[in-house]
C-alpha positions as CSV (number, residue, x, y, z in Angstrom):
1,X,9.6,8.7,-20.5
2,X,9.7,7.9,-16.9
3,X,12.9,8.7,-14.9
4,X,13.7,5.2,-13.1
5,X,16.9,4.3,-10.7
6,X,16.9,0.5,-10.1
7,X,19.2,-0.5,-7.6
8,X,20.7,-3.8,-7.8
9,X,23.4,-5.7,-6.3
10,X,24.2,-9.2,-4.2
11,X,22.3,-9.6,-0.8
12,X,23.3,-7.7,2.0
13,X,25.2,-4.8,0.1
14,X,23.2,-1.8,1.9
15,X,20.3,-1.6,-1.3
16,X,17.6,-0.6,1.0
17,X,19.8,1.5,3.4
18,X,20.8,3.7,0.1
19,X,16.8,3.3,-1.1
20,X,15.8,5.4,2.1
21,X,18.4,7.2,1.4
22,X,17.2,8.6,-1.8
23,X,13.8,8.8,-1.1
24,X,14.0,10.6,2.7
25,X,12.0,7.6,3.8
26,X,12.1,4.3,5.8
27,X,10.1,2.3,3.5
28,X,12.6,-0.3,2.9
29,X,13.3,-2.9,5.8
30,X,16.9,-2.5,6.5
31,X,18.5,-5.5,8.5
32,X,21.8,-7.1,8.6
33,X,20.3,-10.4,7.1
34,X,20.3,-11.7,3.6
35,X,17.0,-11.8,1.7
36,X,15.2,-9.2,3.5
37,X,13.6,-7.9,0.4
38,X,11.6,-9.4,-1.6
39,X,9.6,-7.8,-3.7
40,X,10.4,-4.4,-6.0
41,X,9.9,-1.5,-3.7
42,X,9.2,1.8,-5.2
43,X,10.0,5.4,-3.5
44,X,9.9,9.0,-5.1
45,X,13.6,11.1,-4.9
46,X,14.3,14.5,-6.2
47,X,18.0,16.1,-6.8
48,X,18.4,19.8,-8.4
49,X,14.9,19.9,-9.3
50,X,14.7,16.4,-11.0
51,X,12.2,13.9,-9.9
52,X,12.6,10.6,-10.2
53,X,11.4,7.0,-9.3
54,X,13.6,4.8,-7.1
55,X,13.1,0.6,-7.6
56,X,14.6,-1.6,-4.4
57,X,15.0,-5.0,-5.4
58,X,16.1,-8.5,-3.5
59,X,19.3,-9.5,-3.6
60,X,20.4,-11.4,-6.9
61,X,21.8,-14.8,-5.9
62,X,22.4,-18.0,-7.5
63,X,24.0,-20.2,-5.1
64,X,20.6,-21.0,-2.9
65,X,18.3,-22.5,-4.5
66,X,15.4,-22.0,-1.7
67,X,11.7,-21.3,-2.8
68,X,12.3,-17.5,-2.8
69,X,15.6,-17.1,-4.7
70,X,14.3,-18.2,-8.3
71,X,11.3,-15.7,-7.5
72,X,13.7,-12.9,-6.0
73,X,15.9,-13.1,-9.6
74,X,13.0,-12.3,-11.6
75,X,12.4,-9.5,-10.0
76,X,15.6,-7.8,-10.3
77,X,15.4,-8.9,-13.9
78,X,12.1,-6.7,-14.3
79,X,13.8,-4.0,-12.1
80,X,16.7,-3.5,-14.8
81,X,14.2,-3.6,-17.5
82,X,12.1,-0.8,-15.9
83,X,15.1,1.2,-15.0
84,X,16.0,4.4,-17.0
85,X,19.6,4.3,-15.5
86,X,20.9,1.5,-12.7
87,X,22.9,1.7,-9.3
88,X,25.2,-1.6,-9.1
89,X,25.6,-1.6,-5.6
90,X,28.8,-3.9,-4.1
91,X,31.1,-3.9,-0.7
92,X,34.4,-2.8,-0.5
93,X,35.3,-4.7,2.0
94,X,34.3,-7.9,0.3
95,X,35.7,-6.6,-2.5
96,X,34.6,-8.9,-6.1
97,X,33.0,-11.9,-5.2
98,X,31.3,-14.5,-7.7
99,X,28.2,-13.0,-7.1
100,X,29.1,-9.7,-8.1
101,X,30.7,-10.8,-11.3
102,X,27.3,-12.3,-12.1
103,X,25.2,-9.6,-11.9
104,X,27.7,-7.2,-13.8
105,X,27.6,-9.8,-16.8
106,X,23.2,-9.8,-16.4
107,X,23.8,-5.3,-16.8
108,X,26.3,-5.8,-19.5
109,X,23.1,-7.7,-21.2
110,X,21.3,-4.7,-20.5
111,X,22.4,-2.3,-22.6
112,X,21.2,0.2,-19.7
113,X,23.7,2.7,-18.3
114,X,25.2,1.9,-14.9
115,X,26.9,3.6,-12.7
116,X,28.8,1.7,-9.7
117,X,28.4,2.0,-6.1
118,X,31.0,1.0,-3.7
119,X,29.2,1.0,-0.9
120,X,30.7,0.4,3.0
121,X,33.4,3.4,2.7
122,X,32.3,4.7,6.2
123,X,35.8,6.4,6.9
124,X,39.1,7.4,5.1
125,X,40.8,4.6,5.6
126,X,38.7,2.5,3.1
127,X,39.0,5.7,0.0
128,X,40.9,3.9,-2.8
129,X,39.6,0.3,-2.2
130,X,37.0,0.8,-4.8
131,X,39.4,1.2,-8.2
132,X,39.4,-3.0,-8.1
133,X,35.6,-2.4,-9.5
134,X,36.6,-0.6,-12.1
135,X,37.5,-4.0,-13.6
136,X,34.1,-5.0,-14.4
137,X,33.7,-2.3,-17.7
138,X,30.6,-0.7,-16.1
139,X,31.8,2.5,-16.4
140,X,32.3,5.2,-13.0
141,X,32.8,3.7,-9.6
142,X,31.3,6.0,-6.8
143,X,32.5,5.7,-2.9
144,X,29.8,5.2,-0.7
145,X,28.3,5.0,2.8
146,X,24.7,4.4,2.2
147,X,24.8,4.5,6.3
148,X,26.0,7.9,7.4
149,X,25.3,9.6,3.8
150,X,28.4,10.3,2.3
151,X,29.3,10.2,-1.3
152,X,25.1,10.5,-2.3
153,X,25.5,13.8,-3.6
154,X,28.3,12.7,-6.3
155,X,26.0,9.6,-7.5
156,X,23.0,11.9,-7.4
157,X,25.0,14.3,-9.7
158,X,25.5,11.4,-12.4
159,X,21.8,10.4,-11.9
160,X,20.4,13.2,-13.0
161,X,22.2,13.4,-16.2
162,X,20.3,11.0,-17.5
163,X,17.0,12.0,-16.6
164,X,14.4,14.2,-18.1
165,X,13.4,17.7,-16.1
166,X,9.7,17.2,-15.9
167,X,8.8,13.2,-15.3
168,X,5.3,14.0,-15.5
169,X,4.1,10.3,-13.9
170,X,6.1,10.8,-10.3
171,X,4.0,14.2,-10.1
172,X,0.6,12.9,-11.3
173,X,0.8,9.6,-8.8
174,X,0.3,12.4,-6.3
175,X,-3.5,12.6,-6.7
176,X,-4.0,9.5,-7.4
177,X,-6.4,7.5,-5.4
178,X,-4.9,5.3,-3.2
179,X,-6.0,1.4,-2.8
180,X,-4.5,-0.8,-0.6
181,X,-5.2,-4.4,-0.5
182,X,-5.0,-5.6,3.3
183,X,-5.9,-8.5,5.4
184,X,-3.8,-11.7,7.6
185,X,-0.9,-13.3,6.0
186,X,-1.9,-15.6,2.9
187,X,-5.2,-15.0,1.6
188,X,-4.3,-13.8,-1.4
189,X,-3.1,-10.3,-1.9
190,X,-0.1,-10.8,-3.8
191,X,-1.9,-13.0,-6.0
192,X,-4.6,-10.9,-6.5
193,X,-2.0,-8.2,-7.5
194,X,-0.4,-10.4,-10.0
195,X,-3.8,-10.8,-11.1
196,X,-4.9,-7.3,-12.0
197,X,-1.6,-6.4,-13.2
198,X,-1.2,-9.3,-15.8
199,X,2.8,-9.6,-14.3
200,X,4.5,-11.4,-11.7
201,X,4.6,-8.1,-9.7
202,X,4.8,-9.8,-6.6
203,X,6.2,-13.3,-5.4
204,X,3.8,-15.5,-4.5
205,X,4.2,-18.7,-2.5
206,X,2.5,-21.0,0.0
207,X,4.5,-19.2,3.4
208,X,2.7,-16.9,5.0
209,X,4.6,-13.9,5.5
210,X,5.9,-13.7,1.9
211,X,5.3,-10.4,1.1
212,X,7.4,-8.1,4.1
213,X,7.5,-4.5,2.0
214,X,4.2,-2.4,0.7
215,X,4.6,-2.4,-2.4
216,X,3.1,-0.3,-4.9
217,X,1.8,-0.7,-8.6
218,X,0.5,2.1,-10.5
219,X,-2.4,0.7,-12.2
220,X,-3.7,2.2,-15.5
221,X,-6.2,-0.3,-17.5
222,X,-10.2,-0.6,-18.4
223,X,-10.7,3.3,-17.6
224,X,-8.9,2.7,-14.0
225,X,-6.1,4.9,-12.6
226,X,-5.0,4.8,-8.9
227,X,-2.1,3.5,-6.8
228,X,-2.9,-0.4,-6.1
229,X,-0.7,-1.4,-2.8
230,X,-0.2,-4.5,-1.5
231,X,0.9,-5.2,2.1
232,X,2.6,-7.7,4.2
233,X,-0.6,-9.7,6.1
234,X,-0.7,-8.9,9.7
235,X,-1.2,-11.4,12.3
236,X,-1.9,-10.5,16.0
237,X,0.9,-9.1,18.2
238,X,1.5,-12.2,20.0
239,X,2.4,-14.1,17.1
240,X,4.8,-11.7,16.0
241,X,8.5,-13.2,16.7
242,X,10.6,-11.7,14.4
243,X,12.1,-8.0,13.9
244,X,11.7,-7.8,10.2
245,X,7.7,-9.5,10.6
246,X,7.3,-6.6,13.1
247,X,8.6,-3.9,10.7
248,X,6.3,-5.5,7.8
249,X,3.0,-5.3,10.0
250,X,4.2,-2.0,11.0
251,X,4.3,-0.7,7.4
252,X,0.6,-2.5,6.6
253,X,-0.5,0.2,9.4
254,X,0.6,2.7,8.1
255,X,-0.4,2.1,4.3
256,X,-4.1,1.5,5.8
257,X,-3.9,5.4,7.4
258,X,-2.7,6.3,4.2
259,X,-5.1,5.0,1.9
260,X,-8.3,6.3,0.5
261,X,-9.8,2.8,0.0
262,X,-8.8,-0.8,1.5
263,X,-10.0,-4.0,-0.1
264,X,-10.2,-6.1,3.0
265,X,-9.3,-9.4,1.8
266,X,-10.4,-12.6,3.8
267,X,-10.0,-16.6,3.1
268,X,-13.4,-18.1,2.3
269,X,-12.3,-21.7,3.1
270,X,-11.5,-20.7,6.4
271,X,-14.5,-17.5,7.0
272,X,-13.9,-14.5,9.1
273,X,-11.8,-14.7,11.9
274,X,-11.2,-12.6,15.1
275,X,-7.9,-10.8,13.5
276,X,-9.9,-10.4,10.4
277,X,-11.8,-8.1,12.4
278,X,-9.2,-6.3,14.2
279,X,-8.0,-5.4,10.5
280,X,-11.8,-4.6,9.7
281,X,-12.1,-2.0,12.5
282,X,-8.9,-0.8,12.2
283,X,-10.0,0.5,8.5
284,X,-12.8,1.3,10.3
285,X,-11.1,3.5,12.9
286,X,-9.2,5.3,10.2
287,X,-12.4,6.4,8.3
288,X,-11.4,4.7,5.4
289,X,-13.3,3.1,2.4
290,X,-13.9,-0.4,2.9
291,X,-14.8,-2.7,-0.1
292,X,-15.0,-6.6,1.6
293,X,-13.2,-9.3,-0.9
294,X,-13.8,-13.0,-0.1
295,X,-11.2,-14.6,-1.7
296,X,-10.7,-18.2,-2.6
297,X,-14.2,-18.9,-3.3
298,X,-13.2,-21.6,-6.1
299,X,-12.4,-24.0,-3.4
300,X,-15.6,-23.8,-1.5
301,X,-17.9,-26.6,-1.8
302,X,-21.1,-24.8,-3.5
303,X,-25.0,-24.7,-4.2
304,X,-27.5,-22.2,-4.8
305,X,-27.5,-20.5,-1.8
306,X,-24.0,-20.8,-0.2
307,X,-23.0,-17.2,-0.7
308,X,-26.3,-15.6,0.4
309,X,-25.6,-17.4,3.5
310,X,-22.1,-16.9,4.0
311,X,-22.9,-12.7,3.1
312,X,-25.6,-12.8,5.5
313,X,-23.1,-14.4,7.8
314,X,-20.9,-11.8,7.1
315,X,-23.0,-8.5,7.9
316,X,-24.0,-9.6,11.0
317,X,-20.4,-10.1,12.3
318,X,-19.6,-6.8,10.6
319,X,-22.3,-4.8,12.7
320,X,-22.3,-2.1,13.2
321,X,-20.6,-1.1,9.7
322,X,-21.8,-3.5,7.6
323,X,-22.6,-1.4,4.5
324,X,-20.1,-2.4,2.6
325,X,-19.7,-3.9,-1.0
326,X,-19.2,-7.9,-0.2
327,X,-17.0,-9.3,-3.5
328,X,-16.6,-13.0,-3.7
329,X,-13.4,-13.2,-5.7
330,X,-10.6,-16.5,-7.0
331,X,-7.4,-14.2,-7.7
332,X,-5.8,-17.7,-9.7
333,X,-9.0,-18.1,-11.2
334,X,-9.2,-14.7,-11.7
335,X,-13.0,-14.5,-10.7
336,X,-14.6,-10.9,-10.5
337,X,-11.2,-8.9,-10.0
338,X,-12.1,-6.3,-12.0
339,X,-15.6,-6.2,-10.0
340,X,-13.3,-5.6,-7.0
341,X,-12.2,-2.3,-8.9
342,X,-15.4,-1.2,-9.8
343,X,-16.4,-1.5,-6.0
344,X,-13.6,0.0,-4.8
345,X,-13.6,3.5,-7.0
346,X,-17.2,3.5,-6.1
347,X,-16.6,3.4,-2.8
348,X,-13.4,6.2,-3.6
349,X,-16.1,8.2,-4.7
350,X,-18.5,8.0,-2.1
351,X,-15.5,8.8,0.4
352,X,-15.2,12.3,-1.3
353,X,-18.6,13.0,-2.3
354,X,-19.5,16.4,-1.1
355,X,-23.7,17.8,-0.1
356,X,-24.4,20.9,-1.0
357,X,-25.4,22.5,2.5
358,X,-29.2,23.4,1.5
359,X,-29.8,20.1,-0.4
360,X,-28.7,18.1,2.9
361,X,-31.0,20.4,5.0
362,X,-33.8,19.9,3.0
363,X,-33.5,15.9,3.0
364,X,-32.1,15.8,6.9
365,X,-34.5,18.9,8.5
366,X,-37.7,16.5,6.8
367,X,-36.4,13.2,8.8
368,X,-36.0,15.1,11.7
369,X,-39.2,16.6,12.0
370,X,-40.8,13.4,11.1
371,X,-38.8,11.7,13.8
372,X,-37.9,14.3,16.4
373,X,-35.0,13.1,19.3
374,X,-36.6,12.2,22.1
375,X,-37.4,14.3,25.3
376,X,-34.4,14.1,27.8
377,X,-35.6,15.5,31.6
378,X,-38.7,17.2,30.4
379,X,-36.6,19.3,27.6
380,X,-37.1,19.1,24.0
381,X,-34.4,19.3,21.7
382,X,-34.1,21.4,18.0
383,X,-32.0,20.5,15.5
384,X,-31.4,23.5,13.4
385,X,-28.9,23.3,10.8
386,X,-27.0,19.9,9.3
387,X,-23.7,21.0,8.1
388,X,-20.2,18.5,6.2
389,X,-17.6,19.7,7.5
390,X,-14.2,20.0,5.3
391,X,-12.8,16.3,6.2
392,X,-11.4,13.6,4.2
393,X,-14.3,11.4,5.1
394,X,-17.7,11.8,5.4
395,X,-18.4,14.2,8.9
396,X,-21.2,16.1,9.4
397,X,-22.6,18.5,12.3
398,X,-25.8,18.9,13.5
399,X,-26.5,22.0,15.4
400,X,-28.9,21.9,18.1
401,X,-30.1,23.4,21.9
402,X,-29.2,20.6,24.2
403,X,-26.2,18.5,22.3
404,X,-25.4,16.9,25.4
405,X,-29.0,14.7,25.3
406,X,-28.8,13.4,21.9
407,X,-28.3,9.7,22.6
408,X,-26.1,6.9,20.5
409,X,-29.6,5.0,19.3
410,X,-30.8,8.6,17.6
411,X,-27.1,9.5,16.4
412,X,-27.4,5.9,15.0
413,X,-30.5,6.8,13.4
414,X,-29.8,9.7,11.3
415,X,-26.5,8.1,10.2
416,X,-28.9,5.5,8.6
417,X,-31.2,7.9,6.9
418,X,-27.6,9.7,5.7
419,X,-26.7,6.4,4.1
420,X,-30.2,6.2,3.0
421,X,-30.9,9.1,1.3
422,X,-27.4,9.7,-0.3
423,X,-24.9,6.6,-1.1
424,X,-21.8,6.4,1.3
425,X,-21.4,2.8,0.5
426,X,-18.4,1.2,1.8
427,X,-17.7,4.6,3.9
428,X,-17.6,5.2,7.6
429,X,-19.5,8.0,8.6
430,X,-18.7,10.8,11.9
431,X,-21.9,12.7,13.6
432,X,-21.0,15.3,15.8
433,X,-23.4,17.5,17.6
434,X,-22.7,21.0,18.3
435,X,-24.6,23.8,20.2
436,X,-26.9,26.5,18.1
């Protein structure tokens, strides 16, 4: 069994500043607003040799009934059911509020052991405000300041007890590959989550911005096991307003340098756009697998040869790096989603797909000879030896006299009999030249 800590609690009680915490990270959008989480976010901890899983959730409220607070509920609900042991986070300088008493009454439901944090004790004056909590029949109350640190290693102490010494899943999630689903705000990606998973994993709604977290989902089904993470959409600088939208594109960045694979999702009622492209690039730039969805397809007006047009379409405003898997997907109709899987371990394979030295020389050495670079200046260059280097993703040397004369069109050339002779599908591909 999994070790899982859910934290749950009212809005604004410091859940994500004590999920950062936990996990040494800044995953979790901190801000001194209601509602800034959405979604469950998961981190990794480890205490005294335990490893454990960490679930942020949305704060659990009942009094506004906006489009996101029914949504927001459920997924604490699923948080607690996960959860191996829970953190009731509530303020002690609040004290018990209506709120409070309504999530103690959902953990008493539970069944699930809980231990209470009073979070907000950030000096010696407020010690001793917390005992009021102990009316709720939880169990411990813990003084906290999820902000400076103090009182973690207490709570961490309980936590533990209730865990077991070797959670084999947090360690295994390590290798696992790594598939992020990116693209603008409201194309899809939640929904295609949701999808896939067979579970309201993510909230979904008509607002674009929805999602703010990455969020990931271990995904184990039909044969398939990798990380599935969805991000927040990201929309071009200008249109960027708010601190916590800023912090959410930030995070998509950085899940697209950390992935092995993205699944570049794009709106097929409205086509490719010019940010679509600046996420297609950036993938691009970060020499990661790229498996092309276009999502939405059920509402596009059809006949027989709409989506040989609108692929065609597609590769030319893709050029240069247009070999890649193009997926016409409906995440609500649930059209080809597990076609989108299939492409995208393909593609996970071709990004680590290693050529024995001699069999790339004997493929490369026979192109070369039967196309030679051209003369530069009266001097003939000699490519000698092909070589992958030890990368992440595809790179490979070619050793020859005059390096410095190799152009872009031939450089262009032999990356196409690369692709040609051996399949890096969906991969970006580096040349370099080096001197023999």
């Amino acid at each position: 069994m999994s070790n899982i800590v859910a934290i749950v609690g009212r809005p604004n009680v410091g859940k994500s500043t004590l999920f950062n915490r936990l996990t040494e990270s800044r995953d979790a959008i901190v801000k001194e607003v209601s509602g800034v989480t959405r979604d469950r976010l998961y981190g990794k901890g480890e205490w005294n040799g335990y490893q454990f899983s960490v679930i942020d959730t949305g704060g659990y409220a009942t009094t506004k009934e906006d489009i996101f607070e029914g949504e927001i509920r459920k997924q604490v609900q699923i948080a607690i059911e996960e959860a191996t042991v829970i953190v009731f986070m509530v303020d002690v300088m609040t004290g018990i509020v209506e709120m409070d008493q309504t999530v103690a009454q959902l953990l008493r439901k539970s069944k699930k052991p809980v231990l209470i944090a009073a979070n907000k004790v950030d000096n010696t004056d407020r010690v001793g405000l917390s005992s009021e909590f102990y009316t709720f029949g939880l169990g411990e109350v813990f003084d906290l300041s999820a902000t400076n640190g103090s009182g973690t290693g207490e709570i961490l102490d309980e936590l533990v007890k209730y865990f077991n010494k070797e959670d084999e899943s947090v360690r295994e999630e390590d290798s696992l590959p790594r598939i992020a689903i990116v693209g603008r705000p409201n194309v899809g990606k939640s929904s295609m989550v949701n999808a896939l998973t067979g579970q309201e994993r993510n909230i979904v709604t008509d607002i674009s911005g929805t999602t703010r977290d990455s969020i990931h989902t271990r995904y184990k089904a039909f044969g398939f096991d990798f990380l599935l993470i969805d991000t927040a959409g990201i929309r071009k600088k200008a249109k960027v307003t708010e601190d916590i939208e800023y912090y959410s594109v930030l995070r998509s960045v950085r899940t697209i340098e950390n992935a092995d694979v993205c699944l570049f999702m794009i709106d097929a009622s409205e086509g490719i756009q010019k940010q679509d492209l600046s996420i297609f690039y950036m993938c691009e730039k970060n020499s990661k697998g790229v498996v092309v969805l276009v999502n939405k397809w059920d509402l596009v007006e059809k006949d027989q040869n709409t989506m040989v047009k609108f692929e065609a379409n597609l590769r030319e405003q893709l050029a240069p790096f247009n070999d890649v898997p193009i997926i016409f997907t409906s995440a609500i109709e649930k059209q080809r989603i597990h076609r989108a899987l299939e492409a995208a371990m393909q593609v996970y394979e071709n990004r680590t797909r290693k050529i024995p030295t001699h069999e790339l020389n004997e493929v490369m050495l026979e192109v070369i000879a039967q196309t030679p670079p051209p003369a530069m200046k009266g001097k003939y260059i000699r490519i000698k030896f092909v070589q992958q280097l030890p990368t992440h993703a595809p790179s490979f040397a070619f050793f020859c006299n005059l390096p410095q004369y190799l152009t872009d069109a031939y450089k262009r050339f032999l990356e196409n009999r690369l692709r040609e002779r051996f399949n890096f599908e969906g991969v970006p591909i580096k040349i370099f030249f080096r001197k023999k």
